[in-house]
N, C-alpha and C positions, 0 to 999 in steps of 0.2 A: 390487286386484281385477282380476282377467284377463276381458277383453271377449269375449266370442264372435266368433268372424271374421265369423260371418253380418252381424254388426251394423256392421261399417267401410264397407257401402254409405254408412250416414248420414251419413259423414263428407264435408264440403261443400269439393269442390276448389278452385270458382270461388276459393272463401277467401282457402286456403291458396297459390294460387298468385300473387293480389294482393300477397299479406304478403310471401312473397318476392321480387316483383317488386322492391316498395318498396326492402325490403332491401338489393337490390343495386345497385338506383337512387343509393339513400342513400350505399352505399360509394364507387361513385364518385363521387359529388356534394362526399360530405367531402374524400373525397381533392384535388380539385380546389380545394376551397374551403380548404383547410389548407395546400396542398403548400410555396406561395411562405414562408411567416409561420415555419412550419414546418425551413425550410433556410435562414431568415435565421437563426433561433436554434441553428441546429446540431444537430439534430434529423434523426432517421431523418423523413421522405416519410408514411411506411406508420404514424404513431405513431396517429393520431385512429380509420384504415383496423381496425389490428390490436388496439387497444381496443373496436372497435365487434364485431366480430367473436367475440372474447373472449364479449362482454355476450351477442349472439346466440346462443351454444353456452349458456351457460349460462341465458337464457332459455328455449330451446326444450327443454332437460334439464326445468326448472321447469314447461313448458306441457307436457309430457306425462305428467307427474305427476298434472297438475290433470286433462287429458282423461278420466284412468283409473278417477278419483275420482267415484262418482253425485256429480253436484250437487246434490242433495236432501240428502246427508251436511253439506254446507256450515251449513246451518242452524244446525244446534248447534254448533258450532265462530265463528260467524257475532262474537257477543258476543265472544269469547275474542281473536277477531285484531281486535277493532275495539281494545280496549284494549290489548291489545297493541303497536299503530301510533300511539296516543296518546302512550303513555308512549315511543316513538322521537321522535314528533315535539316532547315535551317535552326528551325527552332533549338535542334539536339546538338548543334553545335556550341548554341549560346547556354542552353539552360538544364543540355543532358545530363545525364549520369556517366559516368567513368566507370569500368569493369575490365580490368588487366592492362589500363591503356587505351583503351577502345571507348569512345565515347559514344555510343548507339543506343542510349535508350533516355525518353522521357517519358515523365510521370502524369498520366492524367489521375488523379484522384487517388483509387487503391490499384489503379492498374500501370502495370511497368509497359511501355510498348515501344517497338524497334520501327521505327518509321520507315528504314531503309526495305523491309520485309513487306510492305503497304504497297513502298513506291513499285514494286516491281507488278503490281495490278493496278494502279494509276498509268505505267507504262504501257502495259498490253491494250488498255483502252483508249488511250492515246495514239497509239501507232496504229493499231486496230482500222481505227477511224480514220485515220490520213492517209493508211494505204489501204482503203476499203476502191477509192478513187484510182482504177489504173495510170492514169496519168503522172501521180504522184511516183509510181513505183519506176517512171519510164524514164524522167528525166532529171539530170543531174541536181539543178532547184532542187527538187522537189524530195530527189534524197537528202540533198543536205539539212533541209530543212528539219527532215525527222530523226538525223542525226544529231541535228542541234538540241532537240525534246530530251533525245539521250543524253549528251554531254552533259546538260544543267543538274540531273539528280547524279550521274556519275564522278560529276567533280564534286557536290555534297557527300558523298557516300565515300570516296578514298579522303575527305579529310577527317574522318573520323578514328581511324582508319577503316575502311572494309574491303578489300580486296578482291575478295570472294564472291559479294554481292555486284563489285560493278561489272565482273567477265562474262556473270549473268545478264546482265543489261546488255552487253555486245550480243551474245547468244541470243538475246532476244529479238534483237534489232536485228538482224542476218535473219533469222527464222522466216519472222512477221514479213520482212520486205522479200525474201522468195516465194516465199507461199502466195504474196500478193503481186506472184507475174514479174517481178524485176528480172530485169535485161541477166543471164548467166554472166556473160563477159564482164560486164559493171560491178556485179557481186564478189565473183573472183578477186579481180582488181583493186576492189577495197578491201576487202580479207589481207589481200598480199599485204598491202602498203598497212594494213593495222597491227602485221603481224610485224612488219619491216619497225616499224615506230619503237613497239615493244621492246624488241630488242635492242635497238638504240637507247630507250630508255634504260636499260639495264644494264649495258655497256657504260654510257656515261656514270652511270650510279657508282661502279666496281671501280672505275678509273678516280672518281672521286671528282670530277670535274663539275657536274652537279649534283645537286642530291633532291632527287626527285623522288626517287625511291626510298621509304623511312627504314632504317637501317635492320631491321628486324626485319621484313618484309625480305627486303634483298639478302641477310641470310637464309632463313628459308628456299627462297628461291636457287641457289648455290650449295644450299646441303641436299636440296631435291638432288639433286647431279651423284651427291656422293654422300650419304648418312654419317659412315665410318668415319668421314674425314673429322667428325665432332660427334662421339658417339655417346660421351655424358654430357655434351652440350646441346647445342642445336638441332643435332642428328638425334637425340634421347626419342625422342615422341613418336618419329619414322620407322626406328628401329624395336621400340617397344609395339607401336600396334603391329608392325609386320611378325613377331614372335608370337602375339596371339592371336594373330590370324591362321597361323600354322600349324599351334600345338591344339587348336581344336579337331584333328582330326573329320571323319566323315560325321561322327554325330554329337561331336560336343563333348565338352565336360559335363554341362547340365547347368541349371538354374542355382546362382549363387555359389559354382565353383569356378568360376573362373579366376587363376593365380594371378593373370596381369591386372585384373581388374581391382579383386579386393585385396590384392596387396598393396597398390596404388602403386603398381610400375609403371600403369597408363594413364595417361592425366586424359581427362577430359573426359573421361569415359561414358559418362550420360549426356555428354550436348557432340563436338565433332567427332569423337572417336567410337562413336555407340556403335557402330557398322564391328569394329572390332572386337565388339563384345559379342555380339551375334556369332561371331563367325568366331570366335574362343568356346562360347558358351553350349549353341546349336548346332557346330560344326559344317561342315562344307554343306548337308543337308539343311540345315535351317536357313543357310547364306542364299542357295539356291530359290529356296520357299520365300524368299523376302525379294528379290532380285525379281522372281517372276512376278509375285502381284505389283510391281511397279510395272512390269511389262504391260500386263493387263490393262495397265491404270493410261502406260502413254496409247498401246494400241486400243483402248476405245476411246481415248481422246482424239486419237487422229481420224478413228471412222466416223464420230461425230462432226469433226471436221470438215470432212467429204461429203456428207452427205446432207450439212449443212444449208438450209433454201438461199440463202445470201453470201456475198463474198464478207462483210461484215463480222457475219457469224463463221465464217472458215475461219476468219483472221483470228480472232477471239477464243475460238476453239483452240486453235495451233498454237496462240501464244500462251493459253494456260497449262496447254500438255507441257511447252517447252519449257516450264517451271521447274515440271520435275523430271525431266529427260536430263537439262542443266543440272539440276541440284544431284541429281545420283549419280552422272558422271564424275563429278568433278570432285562430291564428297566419299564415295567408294573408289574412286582411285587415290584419293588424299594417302586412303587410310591403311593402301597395297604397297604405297611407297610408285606410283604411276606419276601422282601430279605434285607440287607443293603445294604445302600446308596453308588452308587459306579459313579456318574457321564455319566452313559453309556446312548448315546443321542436314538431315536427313529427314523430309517430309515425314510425319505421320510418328518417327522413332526417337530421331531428336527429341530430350526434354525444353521444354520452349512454349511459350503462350504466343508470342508472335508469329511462326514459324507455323504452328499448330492454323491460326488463325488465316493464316493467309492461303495453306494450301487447302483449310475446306473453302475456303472461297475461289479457288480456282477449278476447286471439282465440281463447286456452284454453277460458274460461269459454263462448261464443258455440260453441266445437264442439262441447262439453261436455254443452250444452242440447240442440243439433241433434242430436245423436252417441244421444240418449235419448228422442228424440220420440217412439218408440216403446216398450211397456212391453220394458225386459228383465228377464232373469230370471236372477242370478248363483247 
């Protein structure tokens, strides 16, 4: 469907120029963080640069698909891509690929893709949709039911393992269902008792009585507490990105001097740990510069939200900002030594074609909303 040009005022630049900001922040960041590891192995410099790049043209092809697309059309389709995304993420368990342990990725053709990264926009239009209906938000049914939509990809996604991605899924589920009017007290109440679960869950793990928790996992979560207690083990990763997070001073080392990075004291330094290189590399200054354009990025997602013509499109709105409200919380405190270590990449900076993929399609969905706050008329 062809837009009226009258209507591209709606389209919200602050956004779109964040996203790109990120973008290209991101590119050099990786580059810097890959380049040395990179040309030990004999490798082109530019390999992480011109994969990321790659993901971006063909994300941005995908987000202008979605912008063209009423979001109200979503609806009905809504069911069809949740199952859809299921049976991928089932898929990856029988026919994935393995990567440190992690079994998260299958292969369609020449393309690698992480399903679980998908499922979390099969999610928001899912829930979207069931709690567009106040009713749904009000009574006990009616949440369980859209907790139930949760559980089925969150129990695919921790058997792979992925951790990271399913607390997402909770965060999303909590967002989606306040935003859409549910009862405070009822919200509260299940927060308590998922937090109450958690931690049983983690007790029995320690006790050894069951093992729910895969045993790495529940390290991690126990060197959160204390790094030092296994500081060339466990504790290695915590305590290296918290050292280059500090020796970058106010304005960095600069581009390709950072000691944690290309000496490889930091593992991971181009996918979960890249926040760390930023903040070795740009110093408290560029940390800053990166931290805000996500601000940008959640508060025009949420004014788009507000001011949204439909509760559909609030829902929609909310649950794509809560993408990356989630994913920066949880991946810049990984990386301060705040949360435990959970693999979860950073929109826009992470090197990643899945990752990359899924958040221009949530800044799709967010213009998508805005782009229609007003009635049009095709």
């Amino acid at each position: 469907m062809r837009i009226p040009r009258r209507y591209w005022r709606n389209l919200d630049w602050p956004l779109i120029l964040a996203v790109l900001a990120l973008t290209a922040i991101g590119l050099v960041v990786v580059y810097s963080a890959s380049h040395s590891q990179l040309v030990a192995a004999g490798l082109s410099p530019w390999h992480y640069v011109q994969t990321q790049l790659v993901a971006f043209v063909l994300g941005l092809i995908v987000a202008i698909i979605i912008v063209s697309i009423d979001y109200r059309a979503w609806a009905r389709w809504s069911k069809l891509i949740y199952m859809a995304t299921m049976a991928l993420l089932g898929g990856v368990l029988l026919l994935g690929q393995a990567v440190f342990g992690s079994q998260r990725w299958v292969r369609l053709g020449p393309l690698s893709i992480q399903p679980s990264e998908l499922a979390k926009i099969a999610l928001i239009l899912v829930l979207a949709k069931f709690f567009a209906k106040e009713e749904n938000t009000q009574n006990l049914r009616g949440v369980a039911k859209a907790f139930a939509l949760v559980l089925v990809p969150m129990a695919l996604i921790l058997r792979q393992p992925d951790l990271g991605t399913a607390a997402i899924f909770i965060g999303l589920f909590f967002t989606i269902w306040y935003v859409g009017h549910g009862k405070t007290k009822h919200i509260v109440i299940a927060a308590l008792s998922l937090v109450f679960i958690s931690v049983a869950f983690v007790v029995v793990s320690v006790q050894g009585w069951v093992s729910i928790i895969k045993p790495y996992q529940l390290t991690r979560i126990l060197v959160f507490l204390d790094p030092y207690s296994d500081p060339s083990g466990a504790g290695w990763n915590i305590i290296q990105s918290i050292i280059a997070v500090g020796s970058g001073g106010f304005f960095g080392k600069g581009v390709l001097n950072g000691t944690q990075s290309s000496l490889h004291f930091l593992p991971a330094n181009h996918t979960d740990f890249v926040f760390s290189v930023i903040a070795e590399e740009f110093g408290f200054l560029g940390s800053v510069i990166v931290l805000a354009l996500f601000v940008v990025i959640i508060w025009r997602g949420l004014h788009i939200a507000a001011v949204a013509k439909d509760n559909y499109g609030t829902l929609l709105a909310t649950g794509a900002t809560g993408v990356f409200f989630f994913h920066l919380i949880i991946n810049v405190g990984m990386t301060l030594g705040f949360m435990p270590i959970t693999g979860l990449p950073l929109p826009f900076i992470t090197a990643g074609g899945s990752i990359m993929l899924t958040s221009l399609i949530a800044v799709a969905i967010i213009l998508n909303v805005g782009l229609r706050r007003n009635k049009i008329m095709f």
